[in-house]
N, C-alpha and C positions, 0 to 999 in steps of 0.2 A: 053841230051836225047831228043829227039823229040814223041812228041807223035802225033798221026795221027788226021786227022779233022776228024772222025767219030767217032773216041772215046770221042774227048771232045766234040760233039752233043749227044751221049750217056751219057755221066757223066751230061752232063748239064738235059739231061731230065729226070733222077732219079731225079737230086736233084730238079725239079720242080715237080715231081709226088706228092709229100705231100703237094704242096701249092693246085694241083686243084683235088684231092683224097684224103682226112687227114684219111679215114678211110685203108688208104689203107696202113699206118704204124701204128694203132693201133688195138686193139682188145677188144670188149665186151663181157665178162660172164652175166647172169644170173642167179638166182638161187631162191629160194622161202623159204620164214617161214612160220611156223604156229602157232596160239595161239591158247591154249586150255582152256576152263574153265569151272571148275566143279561149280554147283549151287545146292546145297543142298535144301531141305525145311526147310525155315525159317521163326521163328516168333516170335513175340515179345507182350507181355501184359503189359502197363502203366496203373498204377492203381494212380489218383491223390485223396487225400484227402481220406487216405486209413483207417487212424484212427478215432476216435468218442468216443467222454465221451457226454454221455448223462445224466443231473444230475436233479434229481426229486426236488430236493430243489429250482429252480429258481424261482421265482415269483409264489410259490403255487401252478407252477405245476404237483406236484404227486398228488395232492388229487383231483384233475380233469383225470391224466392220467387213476387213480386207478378206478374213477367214468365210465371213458369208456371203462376200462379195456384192455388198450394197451397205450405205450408212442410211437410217431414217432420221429425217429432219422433228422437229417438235412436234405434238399433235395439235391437232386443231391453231395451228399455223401458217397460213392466213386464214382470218374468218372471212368470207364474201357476205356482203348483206344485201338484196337485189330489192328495189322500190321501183314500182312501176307503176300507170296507169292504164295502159292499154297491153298490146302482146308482144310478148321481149323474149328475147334468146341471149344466153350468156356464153361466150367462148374464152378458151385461154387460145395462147398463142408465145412461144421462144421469140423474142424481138430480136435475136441476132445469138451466134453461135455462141459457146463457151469462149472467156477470152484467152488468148494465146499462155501457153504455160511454156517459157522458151521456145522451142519450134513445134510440143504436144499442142494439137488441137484435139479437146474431148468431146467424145461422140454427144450432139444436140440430145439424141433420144436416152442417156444415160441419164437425166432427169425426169425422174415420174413425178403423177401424180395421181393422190385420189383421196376423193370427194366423200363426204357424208351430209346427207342433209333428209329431213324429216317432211319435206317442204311436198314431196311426192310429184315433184316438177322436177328433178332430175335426168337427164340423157344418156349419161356419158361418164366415165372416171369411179364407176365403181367398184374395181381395183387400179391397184397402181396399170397406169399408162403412160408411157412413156411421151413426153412434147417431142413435137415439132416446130416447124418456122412456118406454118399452115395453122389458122385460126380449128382448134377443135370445139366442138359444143359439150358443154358442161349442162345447161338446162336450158329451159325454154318452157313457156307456157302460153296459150290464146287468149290467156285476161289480164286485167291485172292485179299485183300483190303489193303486200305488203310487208319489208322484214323478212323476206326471205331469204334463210340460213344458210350457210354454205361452209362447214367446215372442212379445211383441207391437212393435207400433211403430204412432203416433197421426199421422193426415196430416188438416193443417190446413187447407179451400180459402182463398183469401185474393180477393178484390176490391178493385181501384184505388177507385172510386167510391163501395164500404160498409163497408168496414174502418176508420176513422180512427181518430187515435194514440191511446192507452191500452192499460190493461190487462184482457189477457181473463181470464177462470175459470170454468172452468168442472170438476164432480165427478161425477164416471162412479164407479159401484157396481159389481165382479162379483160375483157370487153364486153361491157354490156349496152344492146339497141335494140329498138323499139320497132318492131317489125311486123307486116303480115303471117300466119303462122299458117 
């Protein structure tokens, strides 16, 4: 069979078209994703060196605390460390009275506190303040942070006449949520 010169000038130029047009035997789609993502209000309170025995026995010191009538807890005991991403308020709060010392019940508000912090979002506790069984506000800001510091220190009043010997406890709550401000 013969095949004619213009056909194999034809066949020869197809089979060259993909060496000097490569798009011209293939094809591109396109198409797109998307990521979504939900971001909740979130926060978090780190409370370091959150417990405390304070003991009048040490080196003679109750009969000096009794003389001033308050004992001071350790400094910068608890540290509060406040992370937030939106706007957060932080409160303490006496979760329930001192516990019974035989039939002394000591006064809730005989427990202070107060606060030092550098954070410039502070409210509240910057001197001693005595708690309640009522959420108080310690800080609050309308952004959010980061690592925000909260050094505390607990001041105990003490009375000759209504303290007698045992042991006190009493459990303070802070709370910290993520609030409209």
């Amino acid at each position: 069979m013969k095949t004619s010169k213009a056909l194999k000038s034809f066949s020869i130029l197809i089979l060259l078209l993909p060496l000097f047009f490569p798009s011209f035997i293939s094809a591109d789609e396109n198409d797109t994703a998307g990521v979504t993502m939900n971001v909740p209000s979130i926060c978090k309170l780190t409370i370091n060196d959150s417990d405390q025995i304070i003991d009048l026995l040490e080196d003679a010191s109750g009969e000096a605390a009794y003389e001033a009538g308050f004992i001071d807890g350790a400094s910068n005991q608890p540290i509060l460390i406040v992370d937030s991403n939106t706007s957060w308020k932080m409160s303490v709060a006496v979760m329930f009275d001192w516990d019974l010392v035989d039939s002394y019940q000591k006064a809730t508000g005989d427990l202070m506190l107060k606060v030092t912090s550098s954070s410039g979002h502070q409210t509240g506790f910057n001197a001693f303040t005595a708690l309640s069984l009522d959420d108080q506000e310690i800080a609050s800001f309308g952004e959010g942070v980061g690592d925000d510091t909260y050094k505390c220190r607990y001041r105990i009043k003490l009375s000759w006449d209504k303290d007698i010997p045992g042991v006190y406890i009493i459990i303070i709550t802070y709370t910290l949520s993520t609030e409209p401000i």
